[in-house]
Each structure stands twice: as structure tokens, then as C-alpha cells.
C-alpha positions as CSV (number, residue, x, y, z in Angstrom):
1,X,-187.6,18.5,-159.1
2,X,-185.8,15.2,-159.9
3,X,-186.6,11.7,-161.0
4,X,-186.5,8.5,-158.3
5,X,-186.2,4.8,-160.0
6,X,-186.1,1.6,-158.2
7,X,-185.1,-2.0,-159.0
8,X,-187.4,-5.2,-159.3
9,X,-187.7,-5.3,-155.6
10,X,-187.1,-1.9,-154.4
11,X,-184.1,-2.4,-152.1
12,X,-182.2,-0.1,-154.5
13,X,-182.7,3.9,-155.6
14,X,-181.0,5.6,-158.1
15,X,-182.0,9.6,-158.8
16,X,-182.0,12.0,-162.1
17,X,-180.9,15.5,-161.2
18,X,-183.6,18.6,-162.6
19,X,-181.8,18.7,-165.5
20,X,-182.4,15.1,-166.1
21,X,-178.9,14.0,-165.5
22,X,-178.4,11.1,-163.9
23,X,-176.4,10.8,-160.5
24,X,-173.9,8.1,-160.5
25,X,-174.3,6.2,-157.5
26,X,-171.4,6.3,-155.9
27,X,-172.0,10.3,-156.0
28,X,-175.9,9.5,-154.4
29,X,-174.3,7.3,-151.7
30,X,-171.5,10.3,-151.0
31,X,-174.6,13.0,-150.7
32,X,-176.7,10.9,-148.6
33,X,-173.6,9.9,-146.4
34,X,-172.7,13.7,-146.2
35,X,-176.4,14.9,-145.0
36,X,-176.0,11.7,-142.3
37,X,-172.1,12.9,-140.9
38,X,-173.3,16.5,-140.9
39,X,-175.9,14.7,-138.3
40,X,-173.2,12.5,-136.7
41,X,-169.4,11.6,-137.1
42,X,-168.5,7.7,-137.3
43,X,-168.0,4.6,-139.5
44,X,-169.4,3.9,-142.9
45,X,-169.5,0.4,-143.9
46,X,-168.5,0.3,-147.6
47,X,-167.4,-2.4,-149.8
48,X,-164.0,-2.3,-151.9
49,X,-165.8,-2.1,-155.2
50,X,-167.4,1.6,-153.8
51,X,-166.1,4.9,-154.9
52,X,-162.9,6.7,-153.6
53,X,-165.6,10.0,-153.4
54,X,-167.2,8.0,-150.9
55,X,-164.1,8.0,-148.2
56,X,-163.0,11.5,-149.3
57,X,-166.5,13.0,-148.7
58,X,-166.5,10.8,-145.4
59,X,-163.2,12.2,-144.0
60,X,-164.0,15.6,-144.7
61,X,-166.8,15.6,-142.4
62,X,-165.0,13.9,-139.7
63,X,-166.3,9.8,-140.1
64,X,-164.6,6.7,-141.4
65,X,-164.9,4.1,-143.8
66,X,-164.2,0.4,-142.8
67,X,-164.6,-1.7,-145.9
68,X,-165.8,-5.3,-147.1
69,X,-166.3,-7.5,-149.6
70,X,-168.0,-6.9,-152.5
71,X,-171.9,-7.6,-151.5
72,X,-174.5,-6.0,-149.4
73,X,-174.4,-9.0,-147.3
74,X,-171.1,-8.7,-146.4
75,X,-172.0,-4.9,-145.3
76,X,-175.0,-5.9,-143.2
77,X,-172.7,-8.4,-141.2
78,X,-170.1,-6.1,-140.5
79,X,-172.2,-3.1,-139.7
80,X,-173.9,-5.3,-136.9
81,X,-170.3,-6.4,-135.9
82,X,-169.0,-3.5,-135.6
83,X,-172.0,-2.4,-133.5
84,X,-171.9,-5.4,-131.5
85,X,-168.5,-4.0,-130.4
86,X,-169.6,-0.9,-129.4
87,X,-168.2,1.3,-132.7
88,X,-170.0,4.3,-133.9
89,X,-171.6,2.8,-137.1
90,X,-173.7,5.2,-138.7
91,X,-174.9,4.7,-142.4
92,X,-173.2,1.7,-144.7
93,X,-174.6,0.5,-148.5
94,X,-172.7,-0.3,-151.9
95,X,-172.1,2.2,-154.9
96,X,-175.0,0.8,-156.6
97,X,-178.4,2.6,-155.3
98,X,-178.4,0.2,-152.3
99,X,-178.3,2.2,-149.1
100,X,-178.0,0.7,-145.5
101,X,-179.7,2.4,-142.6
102,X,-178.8,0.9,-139.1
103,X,-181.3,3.1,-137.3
104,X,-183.6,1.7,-139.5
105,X,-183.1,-2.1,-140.7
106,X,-179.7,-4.0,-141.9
107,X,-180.9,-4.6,-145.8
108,X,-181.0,-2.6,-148.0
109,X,-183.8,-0.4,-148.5
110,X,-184.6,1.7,-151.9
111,X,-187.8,3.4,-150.2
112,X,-185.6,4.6,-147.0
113,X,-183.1,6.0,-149.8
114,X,-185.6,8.1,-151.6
115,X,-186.9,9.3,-148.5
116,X,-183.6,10.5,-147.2
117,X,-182.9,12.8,-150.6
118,X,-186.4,14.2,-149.9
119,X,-185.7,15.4,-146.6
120,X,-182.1,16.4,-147.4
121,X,-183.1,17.8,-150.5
122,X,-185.6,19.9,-148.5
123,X,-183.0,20.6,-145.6
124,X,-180.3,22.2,-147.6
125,X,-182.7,24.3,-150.0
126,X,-180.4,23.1,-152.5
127,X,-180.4,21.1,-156.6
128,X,-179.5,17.8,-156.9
129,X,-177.7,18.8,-159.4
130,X,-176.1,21.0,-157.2
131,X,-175.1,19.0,-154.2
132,X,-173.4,16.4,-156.8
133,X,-171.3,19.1,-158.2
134,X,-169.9,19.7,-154.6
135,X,-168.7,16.2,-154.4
136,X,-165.1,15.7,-154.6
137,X,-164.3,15.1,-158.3
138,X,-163.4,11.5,-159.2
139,X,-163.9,9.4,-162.8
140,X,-164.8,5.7,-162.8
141,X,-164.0,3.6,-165.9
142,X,-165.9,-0.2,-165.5
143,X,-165.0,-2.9,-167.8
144,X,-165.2,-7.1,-167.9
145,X,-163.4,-9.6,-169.6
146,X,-164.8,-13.1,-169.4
147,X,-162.6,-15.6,-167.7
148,X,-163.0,-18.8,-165.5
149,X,-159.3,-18.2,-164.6
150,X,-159.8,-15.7,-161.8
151,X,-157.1,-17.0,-159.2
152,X,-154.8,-17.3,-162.0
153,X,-155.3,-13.7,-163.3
154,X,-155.4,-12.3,-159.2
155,X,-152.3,-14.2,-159.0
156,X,-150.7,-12.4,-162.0
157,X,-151.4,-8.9,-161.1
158,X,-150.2,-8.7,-157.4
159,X,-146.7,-10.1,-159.1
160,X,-146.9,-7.7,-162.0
161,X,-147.6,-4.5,-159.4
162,X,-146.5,-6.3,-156.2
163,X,-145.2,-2.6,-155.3
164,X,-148.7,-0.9,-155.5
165,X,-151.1,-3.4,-154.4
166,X,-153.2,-1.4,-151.7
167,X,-156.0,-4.3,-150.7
168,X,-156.7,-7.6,-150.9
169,X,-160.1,-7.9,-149.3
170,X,-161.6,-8.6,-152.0
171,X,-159.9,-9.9,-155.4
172,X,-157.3,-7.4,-155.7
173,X,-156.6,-2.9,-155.5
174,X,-153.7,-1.5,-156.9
175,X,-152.4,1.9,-157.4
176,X,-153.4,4.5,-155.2
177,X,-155.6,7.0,-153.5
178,X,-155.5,9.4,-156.4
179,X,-156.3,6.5,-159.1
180,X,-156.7,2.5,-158.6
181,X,-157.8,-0.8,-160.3
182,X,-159.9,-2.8,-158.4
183,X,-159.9,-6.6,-160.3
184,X,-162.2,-9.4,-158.9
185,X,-163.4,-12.7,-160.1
186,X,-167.3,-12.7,-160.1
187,X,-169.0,-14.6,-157.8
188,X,-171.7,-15.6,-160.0
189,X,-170.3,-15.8,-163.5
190,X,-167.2,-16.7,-165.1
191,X,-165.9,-12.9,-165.6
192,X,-163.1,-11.0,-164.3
193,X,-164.6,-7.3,-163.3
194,X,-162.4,-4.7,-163.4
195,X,-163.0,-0.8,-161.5
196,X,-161.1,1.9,-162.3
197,X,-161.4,5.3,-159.7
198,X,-159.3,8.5,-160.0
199,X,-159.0,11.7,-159.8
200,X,-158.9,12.7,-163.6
201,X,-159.6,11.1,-166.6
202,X,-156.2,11.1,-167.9
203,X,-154.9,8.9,-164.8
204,X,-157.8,6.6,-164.7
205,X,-157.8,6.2,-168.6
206,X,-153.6,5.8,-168.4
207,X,-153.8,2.9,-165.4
208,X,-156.8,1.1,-167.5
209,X,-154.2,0.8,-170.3
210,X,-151.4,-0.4,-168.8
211,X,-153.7,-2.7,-166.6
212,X,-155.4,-4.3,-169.8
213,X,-151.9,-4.1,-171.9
214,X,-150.6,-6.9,-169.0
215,X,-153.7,-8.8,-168.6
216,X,-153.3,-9.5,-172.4
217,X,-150.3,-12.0,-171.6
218,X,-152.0,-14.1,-170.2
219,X,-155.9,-13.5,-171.0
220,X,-156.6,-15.1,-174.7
């Protein structure tokens, strides 16, 4: 047994385990993208703001990520770009319940998404709860600080760890693969979000402080 819920409009799906636990999203989007690679191997169309358990669990069963900018619009494009081109695009969505099925449609679709765990749930005779624990371990820490600055504050950051930045798609990544700080202006509201993925709680919870300790200079 678990739990489905959808959004206002359904193009969204986020799950509760047996036990009633919830599954983070980025952990559903890794188990529906493993059940679609154990299928067939190729590129999954992520934005920056999605989880590093998302590329690791893509890698280790042979596919690719190719990433965007933060919004499921910006994955739809590329996904039919990338197509267009003749690339081996095969599943695409954010880290937020909102899966992408090119076989299917190019929108997200919460309905498509329940359906999937169903069958793969049915498919490997395992738990939810079981499949998540499989996943390779990662810790996210998500915070905002409200700010109409957001150039300023980008501009601050890749000087202050010009040495780690790792991506500038969209806003700006720094650190690395094992933990990194995603910071991006909102493009809806005057806020400055702020991701934080690693590989332990003590290195996510370490780069959060000395990211915030920094963004104190000049955020008042």
C-alpha cells in the first residue's frame, strides 16, 4: 500500500511510503527514472535545482542527465530539442512531483506519474519504502532570504567561491559533486532561493553555514 497526492491541477504526484513516510521528490523522480533506464539507457532532462541522487541513480544504470533552467518549461523545450536532434531522450521532469514522459506528452503529467509507481511497484514486487532506501544517500537543506538584489548577490558569490563554482545555468552552483549550493533569484518574487545537496548532513549543514555567514555582508 501507499498514499498518491496531487496538486490543484494534477500535473504533479507526490507518494507516502506503507509506513506513511513521505518520499521526497527528488527520491520519487530517481525511482521512476531508475524503473525507465532499467527499460532503456539515455538522457534525462533535469533542471539545476533537481537532486544530485537524480544523476547518481542515472549513471549507475548507464543514461545521462543534460540539465536546464529551473522550470518545467525549460525541460519540455529541451527534451524536444534534444529529440529533434536525434539524441536518446528518454524520461525528463523537476524534483518537485512533476514528471515528463516523452512517449507520452511534453507537460507534465501527475496521473502518468501515479501510474508509472503502480506498474513499477507491481514489477519489482518490492515497498516503496523499500525502493527509496536503495537510492543513493544524499541530504537536501532548502532555505530563502528575501531580496530584490539578486544580480548583486549572484555577483558576490561567484567572487567569494570563484574557485568552486560548478554551473551557471541557472543563478549560480558551487561546491561539488559530494555537496553544493545552488543560489537563484526567483522568477516570480523578490527572494533569493537557496538548495543545498550532499552526501551527509554534516557537509551539507557545514557549506549552508559558511554560505549564509558570507551572504550576511552584504544581505541586511
Amino acid at each position: 500500500s501507499f498514499g498518491i497526492a496531487h496538486d490543484g491541477d494534477a500535473d504533479r504526484a507526490v507518494f507516502v511510503d506503507e509506513t506513511g513516510r513521505f518520499v521526497e521528490e527528488n527520491a520519487e523522480f530517481a525511482i521512476v527514472a531508475q524503473h525507465i533506464c532499467r527499460q532503456k539507457t539515455g538522457i534525462i532532462v533535469t533542471p539545476v535545482s533537481s537532486g544530485q541522487v537524480i544523476e547518481e541513480t542515472a549513471r549507475r544504470e548507464g543514461s545521462s542527465v543534460h540539465y536546464t533552467p529551473v522550470g518545467s518549461i525549460y525541460v519540455a523545450r529541451t527534451m524536444r530539442a534534444l529529440l529533434e536532434k536525434g539524441e536518446p531522450v528518454i524520461f525528463g521532469g523537476e524534483g518537485n512531483g512533476g514528471l515528463i514522459f516523452p512517449d507520452h506528452q511534453f507537460c507534465r503529467d501527475g496521473g502518468m506519474t501515479a501510474a508509472m509507481m503502480v506498474s513499477l511497484l507491481a514489477s519489482s514486487e518490492k515497498k516503496l519504502s523499500e525502493l527509496a532506501r536503495q537510492l543513493p544517500e544524499r541530504h537536501i537543506i532548502k532555505d530563502k532570504i528575501v531580496s530584490d538584489n539578486g544580480a548583486e548577490i549572484l555577483a558576490f558569490l561567484s567572487s567569494q567561491f570563484h574557485d568552486r563554482v560548478i554551473d551557471r545555468t541557472d543563478g549560480v552552483k558551487i561546491g561539488t559533486k559530494d555537496a553544493w549550493a545552488l543560489v537563484r533569484a526567483s522568477g516570480t518574487e523578490p527572494i533569493i532561493r537557496i538548495i543545498i545537496d550532499a552526501r551527509s548532513q554534516e557537509e551539507g549543514r557545514s557549506l549552508y553555514d559558511d554560505l549564509k555567514s558570507r551572504l550576511k555582508t552584504i544581505v541586511v
